[in-house]
MIMARZA-451860 format. One line per field, with one value per residue: residue in three letters; chain; x, y, z of N, C-alpha, C, CB in turn. Coordinates in steps of 0.2 Angstrom, whole numbers. Glycine has a CB too. Example, Ala and Ser with C-alpha at 12.3 -4.5 7.8 and 13.67 -1.06 7.14 Angstrom:
// residues 2
marvo = c(ala,ser) .
dolo = c(A,A) .
n_X = c(66,64) .
n_Y = c(-28,-11) .
n_Z = c(39,35) .
ca_X = c(62,68) .
ca_Y = c(-22,-5) .
ca_Z = c(39,36) .
c_X = c(66,64) .
c_Y = c(-16,0) .
c_Z = c(39,39) .
cb_X = c(57,70) .
cb_Y = c(-22,-3) .
cb_Z = c(45,29) .
//
This chain:
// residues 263
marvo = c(unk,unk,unk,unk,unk,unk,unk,unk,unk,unk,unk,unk,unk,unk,unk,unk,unk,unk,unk,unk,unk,unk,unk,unk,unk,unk,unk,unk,unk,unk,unk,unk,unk,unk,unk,unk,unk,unk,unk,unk,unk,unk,unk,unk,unk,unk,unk,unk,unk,unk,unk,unk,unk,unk,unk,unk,unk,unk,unk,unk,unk,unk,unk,unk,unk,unk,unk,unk,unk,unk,unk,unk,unk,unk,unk,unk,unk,unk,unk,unk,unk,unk,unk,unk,unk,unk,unk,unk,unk,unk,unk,unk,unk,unk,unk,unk,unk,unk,unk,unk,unk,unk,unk,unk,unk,unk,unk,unk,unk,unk,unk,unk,unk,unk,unk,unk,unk,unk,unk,unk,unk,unk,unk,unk,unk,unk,unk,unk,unk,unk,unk,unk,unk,unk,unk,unk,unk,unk,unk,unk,unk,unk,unk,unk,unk,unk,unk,unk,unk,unk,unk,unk,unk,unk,unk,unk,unk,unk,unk,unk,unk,unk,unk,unk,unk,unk,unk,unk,unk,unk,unk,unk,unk,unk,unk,unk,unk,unk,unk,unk,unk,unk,unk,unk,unk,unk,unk,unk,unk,unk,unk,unk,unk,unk,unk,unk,unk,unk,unk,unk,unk,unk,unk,unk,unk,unk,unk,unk,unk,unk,unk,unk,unk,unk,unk,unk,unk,unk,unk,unk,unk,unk,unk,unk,unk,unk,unk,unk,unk,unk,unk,unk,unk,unk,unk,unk,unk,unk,unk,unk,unk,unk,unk,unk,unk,unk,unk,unk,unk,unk,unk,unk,unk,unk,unk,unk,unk,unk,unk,unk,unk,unk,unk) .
dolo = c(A,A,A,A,A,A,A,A,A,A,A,A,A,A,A,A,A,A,A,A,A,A,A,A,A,A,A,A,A,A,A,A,A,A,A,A,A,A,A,A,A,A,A,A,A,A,A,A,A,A,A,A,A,A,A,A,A,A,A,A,A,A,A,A,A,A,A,A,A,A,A,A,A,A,A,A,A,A,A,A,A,A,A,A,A,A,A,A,A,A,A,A,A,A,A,A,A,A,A,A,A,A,A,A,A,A,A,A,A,A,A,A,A,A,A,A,A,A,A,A,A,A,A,A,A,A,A,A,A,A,A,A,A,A,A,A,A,A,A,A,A,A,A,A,A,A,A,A,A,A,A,A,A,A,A,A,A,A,A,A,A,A,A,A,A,A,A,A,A,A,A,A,A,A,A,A,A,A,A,A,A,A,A,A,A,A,A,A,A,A,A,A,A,A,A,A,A,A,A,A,A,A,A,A,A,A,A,A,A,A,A,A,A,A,A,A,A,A,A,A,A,A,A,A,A,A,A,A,A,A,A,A,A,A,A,A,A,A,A,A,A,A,A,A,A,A,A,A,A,A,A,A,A,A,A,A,A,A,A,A,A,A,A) .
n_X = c(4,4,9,3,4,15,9,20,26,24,25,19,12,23,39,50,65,73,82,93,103,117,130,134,145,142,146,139,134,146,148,150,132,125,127,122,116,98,89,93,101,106,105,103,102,89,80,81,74,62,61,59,49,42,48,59,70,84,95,112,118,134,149,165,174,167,159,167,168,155,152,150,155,165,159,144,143,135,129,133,131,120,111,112,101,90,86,78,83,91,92,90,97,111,124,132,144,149,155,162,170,166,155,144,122,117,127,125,113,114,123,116,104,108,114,100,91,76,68,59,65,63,71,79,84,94,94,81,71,60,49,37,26,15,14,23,19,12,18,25,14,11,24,22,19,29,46,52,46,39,40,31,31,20,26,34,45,55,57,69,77,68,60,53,63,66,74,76,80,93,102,101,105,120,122,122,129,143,142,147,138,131,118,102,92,91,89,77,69,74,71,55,44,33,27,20,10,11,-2,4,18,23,27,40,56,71,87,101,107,116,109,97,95,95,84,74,75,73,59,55,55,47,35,32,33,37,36,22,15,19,16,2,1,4,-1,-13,-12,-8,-19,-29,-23,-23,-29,-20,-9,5,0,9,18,30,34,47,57,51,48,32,26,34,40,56,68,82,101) .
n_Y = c(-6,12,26,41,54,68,86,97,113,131,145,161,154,149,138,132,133,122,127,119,124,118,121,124,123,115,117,117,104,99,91,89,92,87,74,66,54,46,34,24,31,47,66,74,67,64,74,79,72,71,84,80,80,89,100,107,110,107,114,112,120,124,126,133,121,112,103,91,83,82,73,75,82,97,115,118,108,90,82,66,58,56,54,41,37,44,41,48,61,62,71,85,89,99,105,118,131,144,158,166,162,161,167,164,159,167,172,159,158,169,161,153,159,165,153,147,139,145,158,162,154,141,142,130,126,112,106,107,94,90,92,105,106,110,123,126,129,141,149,149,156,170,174,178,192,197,199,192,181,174,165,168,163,162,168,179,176,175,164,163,153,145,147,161,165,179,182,196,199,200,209,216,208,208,221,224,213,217,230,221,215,200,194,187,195,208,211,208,219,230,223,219,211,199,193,178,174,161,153,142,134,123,114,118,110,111,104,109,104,87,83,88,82,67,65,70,59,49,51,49,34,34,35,50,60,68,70,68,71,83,93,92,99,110,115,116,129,138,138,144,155,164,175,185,187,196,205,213,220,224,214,203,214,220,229,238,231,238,250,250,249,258,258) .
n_Z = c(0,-5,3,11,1,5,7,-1,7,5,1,-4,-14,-21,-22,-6,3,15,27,39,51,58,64,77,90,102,117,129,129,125,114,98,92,81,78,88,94,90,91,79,70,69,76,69,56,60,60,46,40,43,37,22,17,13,6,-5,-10,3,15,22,36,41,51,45,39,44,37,31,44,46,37,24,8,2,2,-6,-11,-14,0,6,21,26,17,19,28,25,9,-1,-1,-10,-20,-15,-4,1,8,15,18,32,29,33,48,65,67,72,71,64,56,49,44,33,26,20,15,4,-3,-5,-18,-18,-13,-1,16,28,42,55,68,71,82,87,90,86,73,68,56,54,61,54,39,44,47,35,29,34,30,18,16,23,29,36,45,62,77,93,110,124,135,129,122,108,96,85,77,73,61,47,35,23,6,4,16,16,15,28,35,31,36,49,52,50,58,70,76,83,89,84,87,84,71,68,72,62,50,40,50,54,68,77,88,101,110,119,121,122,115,109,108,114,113,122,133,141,148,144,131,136,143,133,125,134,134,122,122,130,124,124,115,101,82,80,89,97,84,83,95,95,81,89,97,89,82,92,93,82,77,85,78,72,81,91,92,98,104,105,102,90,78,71,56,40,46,49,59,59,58) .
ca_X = c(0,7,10,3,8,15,9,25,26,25,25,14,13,33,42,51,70,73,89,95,108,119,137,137,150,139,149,135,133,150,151,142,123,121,130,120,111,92,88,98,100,110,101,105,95,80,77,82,70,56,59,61,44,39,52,60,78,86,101,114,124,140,154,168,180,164,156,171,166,149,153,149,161,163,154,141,142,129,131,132,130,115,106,111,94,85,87,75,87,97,92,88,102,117,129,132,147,148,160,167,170,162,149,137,119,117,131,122,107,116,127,108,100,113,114,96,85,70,66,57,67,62,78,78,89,96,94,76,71,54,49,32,24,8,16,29,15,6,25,27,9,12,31,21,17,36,53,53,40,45,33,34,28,15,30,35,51,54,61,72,78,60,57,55,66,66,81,77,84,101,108,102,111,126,124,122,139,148,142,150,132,130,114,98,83,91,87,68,67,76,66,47,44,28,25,16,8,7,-3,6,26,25,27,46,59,78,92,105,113,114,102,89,96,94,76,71,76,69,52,52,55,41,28,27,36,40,32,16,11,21,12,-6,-1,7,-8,-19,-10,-9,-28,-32,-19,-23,-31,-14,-1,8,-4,12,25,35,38,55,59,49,44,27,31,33,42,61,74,89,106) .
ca_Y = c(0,16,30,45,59,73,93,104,117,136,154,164,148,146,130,135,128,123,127,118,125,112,123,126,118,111,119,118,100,96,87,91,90,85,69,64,46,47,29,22,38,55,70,77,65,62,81,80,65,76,89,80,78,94,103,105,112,105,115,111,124,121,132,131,114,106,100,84,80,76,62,76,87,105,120,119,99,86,79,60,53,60,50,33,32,47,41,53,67,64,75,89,90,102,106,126,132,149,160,168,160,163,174,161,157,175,169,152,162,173,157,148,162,166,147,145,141,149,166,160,147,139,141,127,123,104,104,105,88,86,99,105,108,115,128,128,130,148,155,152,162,177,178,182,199,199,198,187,179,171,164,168,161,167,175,184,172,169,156,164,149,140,154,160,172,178,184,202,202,198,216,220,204,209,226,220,208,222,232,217,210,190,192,190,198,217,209,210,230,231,221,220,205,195,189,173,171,156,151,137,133,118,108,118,106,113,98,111,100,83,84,91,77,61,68,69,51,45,52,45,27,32,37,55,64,64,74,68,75,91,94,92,104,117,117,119,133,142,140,148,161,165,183,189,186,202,212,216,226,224,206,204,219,221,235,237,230,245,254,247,251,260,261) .
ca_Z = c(0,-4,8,9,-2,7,5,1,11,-2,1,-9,-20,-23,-16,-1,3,22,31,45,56,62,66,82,93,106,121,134,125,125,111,92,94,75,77,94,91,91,90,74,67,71,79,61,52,63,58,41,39,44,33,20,12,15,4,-12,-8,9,14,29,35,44,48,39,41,49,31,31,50,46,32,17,4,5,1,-10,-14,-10,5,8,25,29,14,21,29,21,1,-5,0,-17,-27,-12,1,-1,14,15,25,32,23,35,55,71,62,75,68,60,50,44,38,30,21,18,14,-1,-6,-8,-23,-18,-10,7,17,36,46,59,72,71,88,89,87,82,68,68,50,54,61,47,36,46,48,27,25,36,28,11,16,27,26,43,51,69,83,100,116,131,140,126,119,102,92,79,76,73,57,39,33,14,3,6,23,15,15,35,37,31,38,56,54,48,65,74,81,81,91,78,88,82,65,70,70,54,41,40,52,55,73,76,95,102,119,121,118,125,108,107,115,113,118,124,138,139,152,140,125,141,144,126,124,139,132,116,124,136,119,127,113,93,79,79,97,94,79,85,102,91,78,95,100,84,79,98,94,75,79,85,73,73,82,96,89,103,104,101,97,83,75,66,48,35,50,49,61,56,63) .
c_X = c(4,5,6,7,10,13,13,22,28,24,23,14,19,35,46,57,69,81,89,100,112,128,138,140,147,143,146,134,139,151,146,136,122,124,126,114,103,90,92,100,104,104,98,99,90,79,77,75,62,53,56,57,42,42,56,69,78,94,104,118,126,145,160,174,172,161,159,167,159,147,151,154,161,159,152,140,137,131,131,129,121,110,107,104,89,87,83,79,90,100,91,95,106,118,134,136,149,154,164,166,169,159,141,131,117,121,129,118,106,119,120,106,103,114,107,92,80,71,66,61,65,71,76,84,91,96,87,73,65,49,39,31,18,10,22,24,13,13,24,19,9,16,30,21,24,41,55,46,41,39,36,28,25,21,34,41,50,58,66,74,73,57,57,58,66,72,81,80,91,105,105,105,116,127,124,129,143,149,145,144,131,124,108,92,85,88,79,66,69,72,59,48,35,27,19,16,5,6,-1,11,27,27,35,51,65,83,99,111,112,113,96,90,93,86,73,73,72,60,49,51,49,33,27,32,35,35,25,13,13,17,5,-6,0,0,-14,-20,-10,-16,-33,-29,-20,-23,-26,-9,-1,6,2,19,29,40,44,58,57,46,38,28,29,37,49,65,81,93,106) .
c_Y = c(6,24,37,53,67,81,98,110,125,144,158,159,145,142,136,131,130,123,127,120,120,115,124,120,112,111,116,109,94,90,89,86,86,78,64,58,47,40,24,27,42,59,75,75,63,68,81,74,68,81,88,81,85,102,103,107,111,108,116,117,126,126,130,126,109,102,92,80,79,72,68,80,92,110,117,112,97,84,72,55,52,53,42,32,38,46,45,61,67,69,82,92,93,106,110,125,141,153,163,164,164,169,171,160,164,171,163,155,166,169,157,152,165,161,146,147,144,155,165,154,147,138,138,125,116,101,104,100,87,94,99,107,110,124,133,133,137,153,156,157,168,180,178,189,201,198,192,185,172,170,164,166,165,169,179,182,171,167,158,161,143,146,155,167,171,183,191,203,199,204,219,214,206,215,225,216,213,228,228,213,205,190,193,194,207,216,212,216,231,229,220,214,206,191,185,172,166,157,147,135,126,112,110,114,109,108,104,109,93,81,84,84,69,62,68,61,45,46,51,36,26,36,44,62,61,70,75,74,80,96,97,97,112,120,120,124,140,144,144,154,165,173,188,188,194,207,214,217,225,217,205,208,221,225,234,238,237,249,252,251,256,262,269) .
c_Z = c(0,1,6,7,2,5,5,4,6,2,-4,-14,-22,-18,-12,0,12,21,37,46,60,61,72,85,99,112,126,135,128,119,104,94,86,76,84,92,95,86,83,69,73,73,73,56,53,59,50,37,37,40,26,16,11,10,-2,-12,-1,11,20,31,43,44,46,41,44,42,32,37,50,40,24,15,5,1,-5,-14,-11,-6,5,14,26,23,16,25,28,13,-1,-4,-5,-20,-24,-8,-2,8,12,21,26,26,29,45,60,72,70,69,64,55,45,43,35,22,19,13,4,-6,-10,-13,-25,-11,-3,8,24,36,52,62,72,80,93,86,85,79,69,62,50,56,56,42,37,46,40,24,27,32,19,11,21,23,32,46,58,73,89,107,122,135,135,124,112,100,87,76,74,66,50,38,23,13,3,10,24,17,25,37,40,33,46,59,53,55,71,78,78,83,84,81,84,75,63,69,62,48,43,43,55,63,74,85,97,109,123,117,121,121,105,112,110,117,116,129,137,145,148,132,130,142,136,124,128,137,127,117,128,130,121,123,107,90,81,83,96,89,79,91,99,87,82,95,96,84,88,97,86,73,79,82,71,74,89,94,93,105,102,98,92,83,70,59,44,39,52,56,60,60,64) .
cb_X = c(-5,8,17,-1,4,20,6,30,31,17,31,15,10,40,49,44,78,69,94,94,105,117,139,134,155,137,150,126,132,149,152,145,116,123,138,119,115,89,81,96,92,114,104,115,96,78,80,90,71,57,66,64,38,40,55,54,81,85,102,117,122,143,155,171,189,157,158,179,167,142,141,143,162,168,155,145,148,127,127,135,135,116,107,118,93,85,86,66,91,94,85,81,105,117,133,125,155,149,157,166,175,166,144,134,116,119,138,121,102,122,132,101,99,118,115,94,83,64,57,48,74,54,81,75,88,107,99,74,73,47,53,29,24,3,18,32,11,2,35,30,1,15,39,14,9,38,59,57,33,51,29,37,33,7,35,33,53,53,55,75,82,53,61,47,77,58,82,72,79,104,105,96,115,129,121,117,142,146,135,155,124,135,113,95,79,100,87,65,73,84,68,42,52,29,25,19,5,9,-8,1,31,20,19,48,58,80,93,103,112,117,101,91,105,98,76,75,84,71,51,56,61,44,21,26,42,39,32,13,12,27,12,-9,6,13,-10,-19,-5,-8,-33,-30,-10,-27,-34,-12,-2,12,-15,11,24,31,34,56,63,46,49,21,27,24,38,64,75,89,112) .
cb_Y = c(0,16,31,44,60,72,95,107,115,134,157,172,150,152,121,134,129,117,132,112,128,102,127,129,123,104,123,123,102,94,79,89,99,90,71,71,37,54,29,17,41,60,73,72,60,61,88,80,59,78,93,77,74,94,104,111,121,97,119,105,132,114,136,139,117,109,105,84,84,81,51,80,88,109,128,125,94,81,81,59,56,70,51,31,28,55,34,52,67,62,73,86,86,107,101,130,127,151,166,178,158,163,170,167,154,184,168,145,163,177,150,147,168,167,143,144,139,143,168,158,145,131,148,124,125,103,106,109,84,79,98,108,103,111,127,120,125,149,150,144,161,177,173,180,201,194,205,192,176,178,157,176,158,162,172,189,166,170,152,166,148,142,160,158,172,181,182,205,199,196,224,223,201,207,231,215,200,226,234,221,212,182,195,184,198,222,200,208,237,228,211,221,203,191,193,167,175,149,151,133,138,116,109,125,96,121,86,114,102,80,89,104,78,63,79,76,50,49,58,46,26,37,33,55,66,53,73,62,73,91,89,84,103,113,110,119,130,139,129,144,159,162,184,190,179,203,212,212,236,226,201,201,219,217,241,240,222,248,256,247,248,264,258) .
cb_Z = c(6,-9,8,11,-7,7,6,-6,17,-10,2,-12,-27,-22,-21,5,-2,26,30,47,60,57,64,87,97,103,122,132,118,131,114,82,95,66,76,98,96,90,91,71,65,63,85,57,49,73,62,40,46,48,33,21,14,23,7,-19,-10,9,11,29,30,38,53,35,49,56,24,32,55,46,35,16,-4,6,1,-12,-12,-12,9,8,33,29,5,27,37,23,-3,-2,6,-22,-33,-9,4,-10,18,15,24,40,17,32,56,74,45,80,73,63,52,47,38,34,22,26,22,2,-1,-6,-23,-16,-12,8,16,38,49,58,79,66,91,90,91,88,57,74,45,61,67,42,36,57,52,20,25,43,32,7,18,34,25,49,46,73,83,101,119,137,146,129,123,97,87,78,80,83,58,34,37,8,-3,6,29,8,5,39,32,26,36,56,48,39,67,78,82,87,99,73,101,82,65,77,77,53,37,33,58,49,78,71,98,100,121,122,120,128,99,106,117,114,114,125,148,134,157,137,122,149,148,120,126,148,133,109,129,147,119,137,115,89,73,81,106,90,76,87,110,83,75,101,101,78,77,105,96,72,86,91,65,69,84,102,88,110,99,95,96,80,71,66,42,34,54,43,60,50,60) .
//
């Protein structure tokens, strides 16, 4: 019996490329997070697995020397390891290395954002393990009428790392890195951004220690994690919160879209 067919994920009707984030050092971690075992598989490919259906360009980005250390070639090549138990990644995957070092995650969605195919892309961290696509899906219709659109939690946290950024928000990028700032929320005032309020964050799990990676393990053994359930709390959470998507200018720093920032 065959499977059902996936529904890519589009922006104003245009396919959509995803970039996962998988350079950081994993200090807190102690040891790279992309490479961290989630049942016969990496932490890398459980997410990349996820993405997979849902997208038409998949791009990794690595900072520069890490491309070899996860089993693929360098810039701008197909990757390999990673298809050993996603094969449908073939024809999709390519491993994006910063350009320039210790730019941080601003600097991987500057590489990404530069690399990819399409316009709009979801920027996802590789270290949040179970991707929600319902929410994927509200983030890429807001960020038709943005340059960013970003969801943030009832105490007023967001995700930047959970987000859709499009190719317009290349040149406050690169003006921000050139002022010497790694952090992205100053981003938020500068380009037209879209805020997504949920009432419930309870469907984001970040494995930053490996306390928080022990605990995420222990909970898919015990059925009380993984996409599914993420997905369905998320989607809740949205459709109770739909009203307010970007009625709070303030969230993050954000300014009401049309009304930029400037140094």
């Amino acid at each position: 019996m065959m499977g059902t067919v996936k529904r890519k994920i589009r922006c104003g009707g245009k396919p959509m490329t995803a970039i996962v984030l998988a350079g950081g050092r994993g200090r807190r971690m102690k040891e790279d997070k992309a490479g961290l075992a989630v049942g016969d598989r990496t932490l890398l490919e459980h997410v990349l697995s996820q993405l997979e259906p849902y997208f038409s360009e998949i791009l990794i980005s690595v900072s520069p020397g890490q491309a070899r250390r996860l089993g693929g070639p360098s810039k701008g090549k197909k990757m390999g390891r990673a298809k050993r138990a996603v094969p449908d990644l073939r024809q999709k995957l390519k491993i994006i290395e910063d350009e320039i070092p210790g730019l941080g995650p601003l600097g991987g969605i500057l590489a990404g954002l530069k690399a990819a195919a399409n316009d709009a892309c979801a920027v996802i961290a590789c270290d949040i393990p179970d991707i929600n696509v319902p929410l994927i899906r509200s983030l890429a219709r807001a960020a038709h009428d943005a340059e960013i659109a970003v969801p943030v939690g009832p105490a007023g946290h967001c995700e930047p790392l959970f987000a859709v950024y499009r190719k317009s928000a290349i040149p406050e990028i690169e003006a921000l890195l050139r002022t010497g700032e790694r952090s992205i929320l100053p981003l938020f005032g500068r380009c037209r951004t879209t805020v997504l309020r949920l009432a419930d964050a309870a469907w984001l799990r970040n494995l930053n220690t490996r306390a928080d990676y022990e605990s995420y393990l222990r909970s898919i053994a015990g059925g009380k994690a993984g996409p599914s359930k993420n997905n369905r709390l998320a989607h809740e959470a949205w459709a109770r919160t739909k009203a307010h998507a970007g009625s709070q200018k303030k969230a993050c720093g954000v300014q009401r879209p049309g009304r930029p920032k400037r140094p």
